[in-house]
Jmol script that loads the backbone (N, CA, C; Angstrom):
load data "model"
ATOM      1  N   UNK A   1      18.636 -41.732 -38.314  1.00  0.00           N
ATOM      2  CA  UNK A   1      18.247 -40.883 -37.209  1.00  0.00           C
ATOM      3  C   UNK A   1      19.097 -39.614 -37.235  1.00  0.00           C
ATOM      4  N   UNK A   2      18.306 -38.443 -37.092  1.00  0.00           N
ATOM      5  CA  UNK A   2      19.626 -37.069 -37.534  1.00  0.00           C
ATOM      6  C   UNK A   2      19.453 -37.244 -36.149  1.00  0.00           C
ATOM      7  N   UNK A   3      21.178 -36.109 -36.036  1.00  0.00           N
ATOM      8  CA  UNK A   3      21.277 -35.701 -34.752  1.00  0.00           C
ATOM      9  C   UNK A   3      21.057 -34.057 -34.862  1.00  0.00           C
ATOM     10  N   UNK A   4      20.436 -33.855 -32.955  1.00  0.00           N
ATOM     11  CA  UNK A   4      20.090 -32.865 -32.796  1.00  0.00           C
ATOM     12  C   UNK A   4      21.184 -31.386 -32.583  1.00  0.00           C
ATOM     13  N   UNK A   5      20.839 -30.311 -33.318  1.00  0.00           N
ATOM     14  CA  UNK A   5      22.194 -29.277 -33.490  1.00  0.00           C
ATOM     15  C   UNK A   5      22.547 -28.740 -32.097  1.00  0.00           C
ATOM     16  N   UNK A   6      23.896 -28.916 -31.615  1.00  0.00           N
ATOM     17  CA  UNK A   6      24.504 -28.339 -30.248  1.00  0.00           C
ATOM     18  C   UNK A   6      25.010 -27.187 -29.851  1.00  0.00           C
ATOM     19  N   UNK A   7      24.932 -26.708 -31.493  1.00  0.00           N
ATOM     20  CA  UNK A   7      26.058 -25.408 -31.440  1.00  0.00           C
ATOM     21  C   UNK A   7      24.814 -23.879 -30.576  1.00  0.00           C
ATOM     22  N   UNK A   8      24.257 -24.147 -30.387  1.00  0.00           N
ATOM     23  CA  UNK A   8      23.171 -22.930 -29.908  1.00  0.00           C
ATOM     24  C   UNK A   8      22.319 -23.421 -28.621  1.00  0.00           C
ATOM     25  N   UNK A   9      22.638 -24.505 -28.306  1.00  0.00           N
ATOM     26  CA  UNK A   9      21.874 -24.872 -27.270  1.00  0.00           C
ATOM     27  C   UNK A   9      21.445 -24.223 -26.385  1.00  0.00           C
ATOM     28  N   UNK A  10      22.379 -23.433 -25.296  1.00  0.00           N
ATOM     29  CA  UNK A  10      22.280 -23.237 -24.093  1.00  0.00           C
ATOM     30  C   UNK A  10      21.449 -21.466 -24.556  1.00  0.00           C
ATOM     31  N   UNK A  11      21.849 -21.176 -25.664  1.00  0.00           N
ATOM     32  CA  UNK A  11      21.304 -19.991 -26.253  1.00  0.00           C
ATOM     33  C   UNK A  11      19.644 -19.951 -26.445  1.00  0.00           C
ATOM     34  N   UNK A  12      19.703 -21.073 -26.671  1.00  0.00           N
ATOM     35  CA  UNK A  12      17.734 -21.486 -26.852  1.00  0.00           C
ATOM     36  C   UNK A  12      17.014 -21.446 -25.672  1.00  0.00           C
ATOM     37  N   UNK A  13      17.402 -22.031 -24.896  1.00  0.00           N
ATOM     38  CA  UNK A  13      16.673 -21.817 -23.374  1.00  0.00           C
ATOM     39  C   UNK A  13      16.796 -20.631 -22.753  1.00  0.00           C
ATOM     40  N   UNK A  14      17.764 -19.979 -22.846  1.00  0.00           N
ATOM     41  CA  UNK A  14      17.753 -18.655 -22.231  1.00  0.00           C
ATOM     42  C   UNK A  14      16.845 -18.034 -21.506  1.00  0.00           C
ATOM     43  N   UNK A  15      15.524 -17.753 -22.837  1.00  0.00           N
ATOM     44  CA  UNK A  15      14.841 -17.033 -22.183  1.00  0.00           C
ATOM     45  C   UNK A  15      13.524 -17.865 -21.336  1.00  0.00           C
ATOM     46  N   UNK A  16      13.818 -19.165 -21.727  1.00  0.00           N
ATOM     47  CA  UNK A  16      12.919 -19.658 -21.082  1.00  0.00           C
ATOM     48  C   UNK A  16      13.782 -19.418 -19.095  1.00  0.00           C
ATOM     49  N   UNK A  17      14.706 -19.901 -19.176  1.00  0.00           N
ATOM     50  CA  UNK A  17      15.442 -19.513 -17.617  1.00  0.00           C
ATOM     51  C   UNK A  17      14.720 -18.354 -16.970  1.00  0.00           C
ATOM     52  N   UNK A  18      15.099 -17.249 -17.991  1.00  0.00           N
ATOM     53  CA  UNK A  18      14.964 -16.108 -17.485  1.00  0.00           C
ATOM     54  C   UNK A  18      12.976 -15.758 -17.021  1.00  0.00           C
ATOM     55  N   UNK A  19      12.047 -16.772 -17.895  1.00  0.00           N
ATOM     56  CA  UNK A  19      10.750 -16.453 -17.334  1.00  0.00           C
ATOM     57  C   UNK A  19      10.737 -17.204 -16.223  1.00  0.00           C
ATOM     58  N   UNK A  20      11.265 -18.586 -16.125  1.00  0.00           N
ATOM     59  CA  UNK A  20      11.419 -19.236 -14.986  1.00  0.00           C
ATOM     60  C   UNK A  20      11.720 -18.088 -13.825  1.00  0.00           C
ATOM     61  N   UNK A  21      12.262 -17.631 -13.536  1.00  0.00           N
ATOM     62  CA  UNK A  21      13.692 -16.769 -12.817  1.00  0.00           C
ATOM     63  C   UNK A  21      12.753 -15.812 -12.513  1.00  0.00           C
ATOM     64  N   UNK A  22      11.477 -14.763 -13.393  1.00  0.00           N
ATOM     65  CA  UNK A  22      10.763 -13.778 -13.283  1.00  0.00           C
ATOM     66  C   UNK A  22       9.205 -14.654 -12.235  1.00  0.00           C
ATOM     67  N   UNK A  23       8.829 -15.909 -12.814  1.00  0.00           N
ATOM     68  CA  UNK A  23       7.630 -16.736 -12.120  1.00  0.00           C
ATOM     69  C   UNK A  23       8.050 -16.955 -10.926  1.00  0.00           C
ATOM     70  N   UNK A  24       9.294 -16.988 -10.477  1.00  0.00           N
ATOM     71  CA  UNK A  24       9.515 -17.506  -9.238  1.00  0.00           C
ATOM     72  C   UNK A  24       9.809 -16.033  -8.235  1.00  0.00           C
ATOM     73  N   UNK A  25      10.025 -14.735  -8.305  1.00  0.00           N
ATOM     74  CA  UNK A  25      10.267 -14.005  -8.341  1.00  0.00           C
ATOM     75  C   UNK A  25       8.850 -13.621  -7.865  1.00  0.00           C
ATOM     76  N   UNK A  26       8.341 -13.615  -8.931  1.00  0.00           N
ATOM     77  CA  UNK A  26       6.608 -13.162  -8.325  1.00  0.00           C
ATOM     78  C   UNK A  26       6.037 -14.006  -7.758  1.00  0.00           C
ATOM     79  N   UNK A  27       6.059 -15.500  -7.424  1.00  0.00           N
ATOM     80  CA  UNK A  27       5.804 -16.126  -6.588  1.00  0.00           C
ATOM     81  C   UNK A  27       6.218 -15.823  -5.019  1.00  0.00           C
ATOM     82  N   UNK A  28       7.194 -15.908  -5.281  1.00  0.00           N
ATOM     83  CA  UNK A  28       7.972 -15.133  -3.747  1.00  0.00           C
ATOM     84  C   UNK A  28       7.201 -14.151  -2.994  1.00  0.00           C
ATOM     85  N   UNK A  29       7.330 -13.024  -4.232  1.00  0.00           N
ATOM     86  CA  UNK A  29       6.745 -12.110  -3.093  1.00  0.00           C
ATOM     87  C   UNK A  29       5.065 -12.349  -2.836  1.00  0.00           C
ATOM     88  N   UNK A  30       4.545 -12.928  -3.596  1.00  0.00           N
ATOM     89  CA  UNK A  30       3.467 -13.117  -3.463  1.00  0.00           C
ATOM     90  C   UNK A  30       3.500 -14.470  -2.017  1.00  0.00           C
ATOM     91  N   UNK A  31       4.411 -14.763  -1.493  1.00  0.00           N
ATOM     92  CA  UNK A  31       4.618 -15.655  -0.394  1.00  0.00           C
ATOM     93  C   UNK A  31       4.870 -14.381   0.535  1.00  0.00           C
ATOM     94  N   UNK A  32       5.451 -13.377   0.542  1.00  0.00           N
ATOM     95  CA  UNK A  32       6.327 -12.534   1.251  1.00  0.00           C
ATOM     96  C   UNK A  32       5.043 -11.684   2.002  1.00  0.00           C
ATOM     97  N   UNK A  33       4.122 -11.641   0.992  1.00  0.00           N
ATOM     98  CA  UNK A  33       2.455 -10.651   1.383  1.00  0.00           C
ATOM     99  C   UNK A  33       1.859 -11.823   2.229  1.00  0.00           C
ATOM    100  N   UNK A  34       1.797 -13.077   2.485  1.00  0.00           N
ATOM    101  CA  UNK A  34       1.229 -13.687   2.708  1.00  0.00           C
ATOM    102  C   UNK A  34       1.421 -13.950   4.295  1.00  0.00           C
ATOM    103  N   UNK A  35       2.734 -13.651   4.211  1.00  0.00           N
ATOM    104  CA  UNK A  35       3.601 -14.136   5.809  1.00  0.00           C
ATOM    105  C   UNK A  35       3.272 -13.055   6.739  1.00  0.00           C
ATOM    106  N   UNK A  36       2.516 -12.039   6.114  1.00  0.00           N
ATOM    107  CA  UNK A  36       2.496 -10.935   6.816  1.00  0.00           C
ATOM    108  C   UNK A  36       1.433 -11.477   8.189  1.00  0.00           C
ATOM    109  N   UNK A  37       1.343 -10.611   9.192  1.00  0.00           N
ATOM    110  CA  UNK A  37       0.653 -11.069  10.170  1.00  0.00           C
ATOM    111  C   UNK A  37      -1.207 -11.081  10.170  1.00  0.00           C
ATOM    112  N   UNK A  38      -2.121 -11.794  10.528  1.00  0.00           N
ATOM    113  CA  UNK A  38      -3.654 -11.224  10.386  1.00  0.00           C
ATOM    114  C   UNK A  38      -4.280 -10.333  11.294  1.00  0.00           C
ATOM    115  N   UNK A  39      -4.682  -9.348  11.188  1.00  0.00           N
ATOM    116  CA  UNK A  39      -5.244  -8.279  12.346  1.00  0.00           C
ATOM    117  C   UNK A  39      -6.586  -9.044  12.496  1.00  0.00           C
ATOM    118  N   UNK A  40      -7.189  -8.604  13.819  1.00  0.00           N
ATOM    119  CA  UNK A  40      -8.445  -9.360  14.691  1.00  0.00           C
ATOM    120  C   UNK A  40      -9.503  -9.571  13.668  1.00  0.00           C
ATOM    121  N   UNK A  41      -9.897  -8.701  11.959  1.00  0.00           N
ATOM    122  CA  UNK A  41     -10.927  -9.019  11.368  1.00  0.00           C
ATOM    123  C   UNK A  41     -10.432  -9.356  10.256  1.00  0.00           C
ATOM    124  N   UNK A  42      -9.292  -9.975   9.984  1.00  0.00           N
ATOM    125  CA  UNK A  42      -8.787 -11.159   9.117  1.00  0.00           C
ATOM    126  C   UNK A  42      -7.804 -10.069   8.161  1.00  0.00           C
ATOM    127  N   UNK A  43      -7.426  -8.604   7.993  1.00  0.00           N
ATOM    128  CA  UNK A  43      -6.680  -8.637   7.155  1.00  0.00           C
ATOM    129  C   UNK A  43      -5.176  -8.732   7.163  1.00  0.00           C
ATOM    130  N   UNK A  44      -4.516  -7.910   6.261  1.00  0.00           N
ATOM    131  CA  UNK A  44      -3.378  -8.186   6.735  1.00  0.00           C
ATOM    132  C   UNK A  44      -2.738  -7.177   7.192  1.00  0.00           C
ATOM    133  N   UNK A  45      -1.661  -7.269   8.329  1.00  0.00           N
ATOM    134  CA  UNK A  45      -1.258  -5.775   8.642  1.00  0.00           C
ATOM    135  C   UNK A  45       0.286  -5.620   8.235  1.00  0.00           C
ATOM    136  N   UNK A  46       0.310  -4.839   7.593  1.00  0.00           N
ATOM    137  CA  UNK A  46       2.075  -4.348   6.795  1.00  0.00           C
ATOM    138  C   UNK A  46       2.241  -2.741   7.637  1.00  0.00           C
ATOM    139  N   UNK A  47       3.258  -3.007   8.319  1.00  0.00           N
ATOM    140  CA  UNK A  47       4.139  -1.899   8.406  1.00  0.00           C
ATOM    141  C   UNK A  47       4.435  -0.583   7.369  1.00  0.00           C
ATOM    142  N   UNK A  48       4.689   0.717   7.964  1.00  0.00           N
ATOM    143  CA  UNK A  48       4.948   1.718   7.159  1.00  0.00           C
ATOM    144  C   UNK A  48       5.912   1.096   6.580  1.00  0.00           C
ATOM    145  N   UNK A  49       6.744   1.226   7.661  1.00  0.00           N
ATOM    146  CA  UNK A  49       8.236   0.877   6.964  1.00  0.00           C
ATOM    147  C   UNK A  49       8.349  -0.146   5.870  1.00  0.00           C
ATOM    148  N   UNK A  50       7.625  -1.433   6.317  1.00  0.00           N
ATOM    149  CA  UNK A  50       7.253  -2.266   4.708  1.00  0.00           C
ATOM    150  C   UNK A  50       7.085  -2.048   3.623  1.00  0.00           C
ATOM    151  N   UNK A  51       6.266  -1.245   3.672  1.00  0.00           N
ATOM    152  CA  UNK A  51       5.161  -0.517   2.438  1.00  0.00           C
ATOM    153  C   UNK A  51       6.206  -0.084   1.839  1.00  0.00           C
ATOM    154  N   UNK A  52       6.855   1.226   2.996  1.00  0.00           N
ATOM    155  CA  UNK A  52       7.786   2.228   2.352  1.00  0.00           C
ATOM    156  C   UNK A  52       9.216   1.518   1.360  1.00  0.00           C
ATOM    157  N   UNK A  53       9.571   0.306   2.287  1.00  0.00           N
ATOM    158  CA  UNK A  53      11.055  -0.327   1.238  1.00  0.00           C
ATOM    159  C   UNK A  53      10.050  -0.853   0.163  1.00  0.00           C
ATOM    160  N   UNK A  54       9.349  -1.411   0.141  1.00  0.00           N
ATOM    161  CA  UNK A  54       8.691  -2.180  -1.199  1.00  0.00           C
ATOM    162  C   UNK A  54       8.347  -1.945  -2.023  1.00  0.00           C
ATOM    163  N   UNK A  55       7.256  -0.259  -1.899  1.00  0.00           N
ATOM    164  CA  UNK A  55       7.117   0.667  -3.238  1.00  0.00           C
ATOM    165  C   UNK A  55       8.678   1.426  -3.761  1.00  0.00           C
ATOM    166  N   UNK A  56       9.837   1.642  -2.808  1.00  0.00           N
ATOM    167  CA  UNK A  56      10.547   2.112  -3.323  1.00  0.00           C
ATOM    168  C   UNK A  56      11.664   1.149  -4.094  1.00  0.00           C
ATOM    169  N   UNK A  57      11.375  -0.130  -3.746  1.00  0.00           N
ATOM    170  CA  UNK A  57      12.246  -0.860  -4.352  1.00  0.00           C
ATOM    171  C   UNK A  57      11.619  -1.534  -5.562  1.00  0.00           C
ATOM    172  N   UNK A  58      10.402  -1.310  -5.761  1.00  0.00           N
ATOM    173  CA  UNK A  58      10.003  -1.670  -7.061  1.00  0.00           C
ATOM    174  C   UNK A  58      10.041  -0.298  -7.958  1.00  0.00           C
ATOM    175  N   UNK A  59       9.822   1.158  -7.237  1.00  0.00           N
ATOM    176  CA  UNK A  59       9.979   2.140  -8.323  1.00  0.00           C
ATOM    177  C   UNK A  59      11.146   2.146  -8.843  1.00  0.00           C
ATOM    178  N   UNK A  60      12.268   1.759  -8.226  1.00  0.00           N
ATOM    179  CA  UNK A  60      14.168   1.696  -7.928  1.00  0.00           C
ATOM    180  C   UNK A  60      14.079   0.639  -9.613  1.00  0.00           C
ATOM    181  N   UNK A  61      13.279  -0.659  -9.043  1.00  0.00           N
ATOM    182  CA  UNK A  61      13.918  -1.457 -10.166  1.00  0.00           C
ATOM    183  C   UNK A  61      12.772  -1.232 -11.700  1.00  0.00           C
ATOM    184  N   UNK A  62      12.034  -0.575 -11.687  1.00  0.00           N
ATOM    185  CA  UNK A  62      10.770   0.329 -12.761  1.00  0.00           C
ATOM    186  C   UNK A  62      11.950   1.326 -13.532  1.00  0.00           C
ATOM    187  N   UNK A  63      12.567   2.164 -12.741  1.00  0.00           N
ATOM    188  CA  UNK A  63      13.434   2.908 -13.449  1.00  0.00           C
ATOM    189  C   UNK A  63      14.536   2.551 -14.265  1.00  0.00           C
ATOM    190  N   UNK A  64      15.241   1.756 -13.202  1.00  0.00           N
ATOM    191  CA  UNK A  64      16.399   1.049 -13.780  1.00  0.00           C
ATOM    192  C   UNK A  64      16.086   0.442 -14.839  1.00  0.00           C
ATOM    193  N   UNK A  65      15.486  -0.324 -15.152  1.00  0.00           N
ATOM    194  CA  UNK A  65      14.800  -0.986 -16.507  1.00  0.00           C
ATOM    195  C   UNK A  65      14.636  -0.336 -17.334  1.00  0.00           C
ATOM    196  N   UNK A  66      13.919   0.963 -17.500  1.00  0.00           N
ATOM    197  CA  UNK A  66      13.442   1.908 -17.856  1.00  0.00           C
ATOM    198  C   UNK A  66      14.967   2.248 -18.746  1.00  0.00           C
ATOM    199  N   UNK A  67      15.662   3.184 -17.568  1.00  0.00           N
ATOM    200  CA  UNK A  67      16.547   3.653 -18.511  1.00  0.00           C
ATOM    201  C   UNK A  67      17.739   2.316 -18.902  1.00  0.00           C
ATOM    202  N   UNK A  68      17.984   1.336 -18.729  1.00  0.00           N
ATOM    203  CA  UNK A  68      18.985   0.315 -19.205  1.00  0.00           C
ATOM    204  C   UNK A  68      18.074   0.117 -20.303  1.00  0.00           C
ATOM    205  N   UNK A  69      16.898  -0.267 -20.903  1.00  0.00           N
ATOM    206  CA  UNK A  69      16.950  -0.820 -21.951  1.00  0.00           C
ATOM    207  C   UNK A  69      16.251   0.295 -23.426  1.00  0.00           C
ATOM    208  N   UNK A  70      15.659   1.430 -22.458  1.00  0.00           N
ATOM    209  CA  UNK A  70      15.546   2.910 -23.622  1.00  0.00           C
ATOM    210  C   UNK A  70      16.637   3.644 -23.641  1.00  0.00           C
ATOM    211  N   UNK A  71      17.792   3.834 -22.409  1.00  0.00           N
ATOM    212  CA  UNK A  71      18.831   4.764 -22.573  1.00  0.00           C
ATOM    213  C   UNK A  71      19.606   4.631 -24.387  1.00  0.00           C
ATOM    214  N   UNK A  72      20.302   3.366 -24.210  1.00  0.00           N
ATOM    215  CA  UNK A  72      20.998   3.105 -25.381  1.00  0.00           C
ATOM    216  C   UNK A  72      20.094   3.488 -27.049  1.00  0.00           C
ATOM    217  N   UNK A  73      18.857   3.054 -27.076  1.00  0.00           N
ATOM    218  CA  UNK A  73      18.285   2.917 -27.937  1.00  0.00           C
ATOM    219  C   UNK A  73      17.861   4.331 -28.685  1.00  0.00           C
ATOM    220  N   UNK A  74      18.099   4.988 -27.726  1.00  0.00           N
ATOM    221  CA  UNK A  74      17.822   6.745 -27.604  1.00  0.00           C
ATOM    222  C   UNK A  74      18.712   7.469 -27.718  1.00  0.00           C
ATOM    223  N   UNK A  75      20.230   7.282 -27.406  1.00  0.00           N
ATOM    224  CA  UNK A  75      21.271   7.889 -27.715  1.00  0.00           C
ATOM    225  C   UNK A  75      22.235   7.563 -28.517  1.00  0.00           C
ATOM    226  N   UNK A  76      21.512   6.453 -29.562  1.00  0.00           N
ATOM    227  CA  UNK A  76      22.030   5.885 -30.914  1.00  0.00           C
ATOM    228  C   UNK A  76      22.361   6.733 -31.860  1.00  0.00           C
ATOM    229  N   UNK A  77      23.701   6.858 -32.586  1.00  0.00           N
ATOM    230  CA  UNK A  77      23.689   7.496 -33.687  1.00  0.00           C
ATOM    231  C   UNK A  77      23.168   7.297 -34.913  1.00  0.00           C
ATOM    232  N   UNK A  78      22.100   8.521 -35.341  1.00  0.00           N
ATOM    233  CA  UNK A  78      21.537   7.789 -36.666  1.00  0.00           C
ATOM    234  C   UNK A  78      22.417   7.838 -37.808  1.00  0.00           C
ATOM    235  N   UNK A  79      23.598   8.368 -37.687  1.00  0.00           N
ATOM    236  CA  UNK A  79      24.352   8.329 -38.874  1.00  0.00           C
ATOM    237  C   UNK A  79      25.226   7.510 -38.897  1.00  0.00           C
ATOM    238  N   UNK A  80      25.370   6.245 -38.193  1.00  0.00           N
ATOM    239  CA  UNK A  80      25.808   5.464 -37.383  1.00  0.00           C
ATOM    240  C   UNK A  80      25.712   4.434 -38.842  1.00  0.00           C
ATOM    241  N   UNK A  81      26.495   3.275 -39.088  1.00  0.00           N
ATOM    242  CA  UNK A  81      26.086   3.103 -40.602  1.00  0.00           C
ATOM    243  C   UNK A  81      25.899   1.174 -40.066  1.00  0.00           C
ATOM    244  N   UNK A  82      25.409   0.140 -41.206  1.00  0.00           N
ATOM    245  CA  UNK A  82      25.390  -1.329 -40.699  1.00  0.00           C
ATOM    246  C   UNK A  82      26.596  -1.726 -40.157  1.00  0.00           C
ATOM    247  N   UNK A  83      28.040  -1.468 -40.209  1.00  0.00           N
ATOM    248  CA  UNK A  83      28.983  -1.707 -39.597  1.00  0.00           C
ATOM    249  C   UNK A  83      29.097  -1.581 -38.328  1.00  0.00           C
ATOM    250  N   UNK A  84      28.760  -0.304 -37.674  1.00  0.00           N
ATOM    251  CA  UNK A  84      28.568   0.200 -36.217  1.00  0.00           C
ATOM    252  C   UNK A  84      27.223   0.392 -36.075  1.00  0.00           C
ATOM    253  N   UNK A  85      26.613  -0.504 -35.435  1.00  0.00           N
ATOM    254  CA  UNK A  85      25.191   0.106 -35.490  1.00  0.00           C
ATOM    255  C   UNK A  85      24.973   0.498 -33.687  1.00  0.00           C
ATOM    256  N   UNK A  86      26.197   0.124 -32.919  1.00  0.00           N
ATOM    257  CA  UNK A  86      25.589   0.819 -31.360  1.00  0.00           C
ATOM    258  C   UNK A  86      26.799   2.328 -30.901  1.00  0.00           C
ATOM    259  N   UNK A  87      26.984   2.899 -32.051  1.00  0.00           N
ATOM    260  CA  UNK A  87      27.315   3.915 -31.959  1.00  0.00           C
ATOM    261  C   UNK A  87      27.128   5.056 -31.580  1.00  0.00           C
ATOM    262  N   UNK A  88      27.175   5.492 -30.397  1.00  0.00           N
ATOM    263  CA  UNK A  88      26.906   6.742 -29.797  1.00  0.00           C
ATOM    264  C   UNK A  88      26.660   7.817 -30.346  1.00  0.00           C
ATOM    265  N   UNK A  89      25.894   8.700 -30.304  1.00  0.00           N
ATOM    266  CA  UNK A  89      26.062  10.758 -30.525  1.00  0.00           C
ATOM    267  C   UNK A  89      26.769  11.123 -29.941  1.00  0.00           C
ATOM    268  N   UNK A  90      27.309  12.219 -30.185  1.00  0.00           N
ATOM    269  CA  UNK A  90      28.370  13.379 -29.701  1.00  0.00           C
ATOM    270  C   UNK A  90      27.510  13.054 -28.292  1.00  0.00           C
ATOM    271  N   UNK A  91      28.101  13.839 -27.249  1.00  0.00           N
ATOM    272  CA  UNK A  91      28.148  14.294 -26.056  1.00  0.00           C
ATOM    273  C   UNK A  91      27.729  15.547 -26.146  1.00  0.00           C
ATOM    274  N   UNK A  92      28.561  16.120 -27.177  1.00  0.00           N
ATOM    275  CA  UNK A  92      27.826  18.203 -27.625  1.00  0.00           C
ATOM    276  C   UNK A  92      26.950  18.274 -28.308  1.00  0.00           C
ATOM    277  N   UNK A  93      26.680  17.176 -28.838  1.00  0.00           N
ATOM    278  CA  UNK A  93      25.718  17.591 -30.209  1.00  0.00           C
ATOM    279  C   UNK A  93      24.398  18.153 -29.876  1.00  0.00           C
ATOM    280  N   UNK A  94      23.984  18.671 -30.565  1.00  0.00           N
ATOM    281  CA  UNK A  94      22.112  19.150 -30.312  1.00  0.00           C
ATOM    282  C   UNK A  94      21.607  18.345 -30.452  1.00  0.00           C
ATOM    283  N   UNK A  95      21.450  17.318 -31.168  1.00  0.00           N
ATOM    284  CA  UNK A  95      20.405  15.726 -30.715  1.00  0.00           C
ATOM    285  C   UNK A  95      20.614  15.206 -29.554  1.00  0.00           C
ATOM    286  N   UNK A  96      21.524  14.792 -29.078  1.00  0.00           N
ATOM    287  CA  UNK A  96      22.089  14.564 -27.849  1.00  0.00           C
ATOM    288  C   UNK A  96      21.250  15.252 -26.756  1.00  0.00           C
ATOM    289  N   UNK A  97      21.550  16.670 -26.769  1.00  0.00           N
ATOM    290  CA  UNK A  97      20.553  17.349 -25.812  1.00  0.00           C
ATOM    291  C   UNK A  97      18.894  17.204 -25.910  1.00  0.00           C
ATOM    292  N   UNK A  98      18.632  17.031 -27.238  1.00  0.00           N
ATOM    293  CA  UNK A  98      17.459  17.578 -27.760  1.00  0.00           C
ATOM    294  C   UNK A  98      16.999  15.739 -26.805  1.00  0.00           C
ATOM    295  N   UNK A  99      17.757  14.850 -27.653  1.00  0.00           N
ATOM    296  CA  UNK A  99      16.955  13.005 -26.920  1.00  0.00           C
ATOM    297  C   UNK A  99      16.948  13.520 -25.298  1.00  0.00           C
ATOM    298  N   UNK A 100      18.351  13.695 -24.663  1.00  0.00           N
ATOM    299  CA  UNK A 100      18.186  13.785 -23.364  1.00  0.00           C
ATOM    300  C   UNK A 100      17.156  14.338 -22.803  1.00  0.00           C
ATOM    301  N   UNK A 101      16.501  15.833 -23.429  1.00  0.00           N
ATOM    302  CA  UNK A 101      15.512  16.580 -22.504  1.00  0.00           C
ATOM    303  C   UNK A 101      13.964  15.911 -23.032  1.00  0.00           C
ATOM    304  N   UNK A 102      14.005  15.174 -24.541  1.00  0.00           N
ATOM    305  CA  UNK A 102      12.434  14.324 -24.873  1.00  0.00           C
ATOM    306  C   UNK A 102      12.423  13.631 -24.089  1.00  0.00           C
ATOM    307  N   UNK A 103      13.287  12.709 -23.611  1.00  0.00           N
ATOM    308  CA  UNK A 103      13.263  11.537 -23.114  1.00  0.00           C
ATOM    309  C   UNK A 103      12.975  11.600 -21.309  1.00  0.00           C
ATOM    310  N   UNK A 104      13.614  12.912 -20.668  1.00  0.00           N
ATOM    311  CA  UNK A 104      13.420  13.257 -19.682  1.00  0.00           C
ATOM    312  C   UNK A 104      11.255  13.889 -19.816  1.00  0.00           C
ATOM    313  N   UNK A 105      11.527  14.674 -20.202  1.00  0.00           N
ATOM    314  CA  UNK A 105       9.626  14.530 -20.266  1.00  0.00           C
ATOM    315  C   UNK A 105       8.882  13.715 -20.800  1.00  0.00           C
ATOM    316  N   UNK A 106       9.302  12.620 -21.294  1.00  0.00           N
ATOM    317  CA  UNK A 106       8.502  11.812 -21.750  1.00  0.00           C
ATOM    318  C   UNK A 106       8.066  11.439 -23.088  1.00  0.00           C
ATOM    319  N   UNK A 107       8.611  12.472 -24.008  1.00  0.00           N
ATOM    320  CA  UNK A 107       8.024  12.731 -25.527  1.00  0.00           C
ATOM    321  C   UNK A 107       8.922  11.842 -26.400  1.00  0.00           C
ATOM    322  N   UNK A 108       9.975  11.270 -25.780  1.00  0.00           N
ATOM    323  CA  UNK A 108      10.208  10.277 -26.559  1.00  0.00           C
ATOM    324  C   UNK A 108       9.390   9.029 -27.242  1.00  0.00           C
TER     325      UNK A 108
END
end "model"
wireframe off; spacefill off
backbone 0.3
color backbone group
C-alpha cells in the first residue's frame, strides 16, 4: 500500500478554499438582496443609500484587483534576467512612464 505525499498538502487545496470562500461570498449577498423589504406589488425596495455603498464597494474591490494583480506584471523589468524575475523598472525610466500612462488609458 503506498503512502500518500504530505509535503504539499495544505498547498493543494488552496484554491479549492479560496472558491469555497468566493461561493459563499456570493451566496451571501445574494441572501443580503433577499432580506431586503417587499413593496405593495411584490418588488423589492433598496435604499439610495444601499445602492450607493454597494455599487461603490464593488467598484472599490473591481479596482483593487485590477491594479494588485496587473500593477506588478506591468512594471516588470524586461531586462530583468531568470534569477530576478520580479524586478522592478527604474522609477525615471521612459518605460516606466510610457506602462504607467498605457496602463492608465487602457492600452495596455
Amino acid at each position: 500500500m503506498s503512502k500518500l505525499p504530505t509535503s504539499n498538502d495544505d498547498e493543494d487545496w488552496t484554491p479549492l478554499y479560496m472558491s469555497i470562500i468566493a461561493g459563499g461570498s456570493t451566496c451571501l449577498g445574494a441572501a443580503v438582496v433577499f432580506c431586503h423589504p417587499k413593496a405593495a406589488d411584490g418588488s423589492r425596495v433598496v435604499s439610495e443609500r444601499t445602492m450607493s455603498f454597494s455599487l461603490a464597494l464593488a467598484a472599490s474591490v473591481m479596482v483593487t484587483v485590477s491594479v494588485v494583480s496587473l500593477g506588478p506584471e506591468c512594471l516588470q523589468n524586461p531586462n530583468s534576467g531568470e534569477n530576478s524575475p520580479y524586478e522592478m523598472m527604474s522609477f525615471w525610466s521612459f518605460d516606466f512612464l510610457q506602462r504607467i500612462i498605457s496602463c492608465g488609458l487602457g492600452c495596455a
